[in-house]
N, C-alpha and C positions, 0 to 999 in steps of 0.2 A: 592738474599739472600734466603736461605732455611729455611725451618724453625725451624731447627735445633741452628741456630745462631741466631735466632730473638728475639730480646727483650722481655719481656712479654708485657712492654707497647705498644711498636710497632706490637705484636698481638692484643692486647685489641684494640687498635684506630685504626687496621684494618677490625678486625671484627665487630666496632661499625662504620666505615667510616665516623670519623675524621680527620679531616686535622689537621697539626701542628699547624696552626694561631689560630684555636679554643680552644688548649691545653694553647695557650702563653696568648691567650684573660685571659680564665681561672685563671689563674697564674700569670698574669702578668708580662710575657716573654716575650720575641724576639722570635720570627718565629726559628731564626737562635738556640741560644739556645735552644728551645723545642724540634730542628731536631736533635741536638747534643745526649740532654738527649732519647730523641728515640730511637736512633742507639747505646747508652751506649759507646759513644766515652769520657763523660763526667757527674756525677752526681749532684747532686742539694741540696739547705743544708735541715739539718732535717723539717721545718716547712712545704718547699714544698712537699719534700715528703710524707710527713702525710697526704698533700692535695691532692697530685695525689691518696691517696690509696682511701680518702674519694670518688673523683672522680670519683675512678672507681668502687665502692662500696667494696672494697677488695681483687679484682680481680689484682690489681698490689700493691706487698706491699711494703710498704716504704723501705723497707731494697735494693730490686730492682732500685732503680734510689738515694741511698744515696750518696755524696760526696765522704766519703772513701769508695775504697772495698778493698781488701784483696790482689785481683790479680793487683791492678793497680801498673804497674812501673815506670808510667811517674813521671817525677819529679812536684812536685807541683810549682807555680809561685811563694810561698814563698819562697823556697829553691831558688830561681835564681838571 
């Protein structure tokens, strides 16, 4: 991955070398989920995000790993 398409969080917990288990400790995630929200395959609801921004003192902002984004066309699990 370049870093072109890298996450901001997945900068941030690179250049702070973090592992995902420390983000989920954090949070109270799955490993699994923190990797998703990482790589922005998937977003997290507004509380977490507020947390990650806290987190990172501002440096990822909530709006960066929110549930909805704009571009997303997958269909949601409620719609299924």
């Amino acid at each position: 991955m370049d870093d072109t398409t890298i996450t901001p969080l997945a900068r941030w917990m690179r250049s702070n070398k973090l592992r995902d288990q420390w983000l989920a400790d954090q949070l109270g995630l799955s490993q699994p989920q923190v990797c998703r929200i990482r790589r922005g395959q998937t977003g997290t609801s507004p509380e977490r995000a507020f947390q990650i921004e806290r987190l990172t003192k501002g440096k990822v902002k909530a709006s960066d790993v929110l549930l909805f984004r704009a571009n997303d066309t997958t269909p949601s699990a409620e719609a299924a």
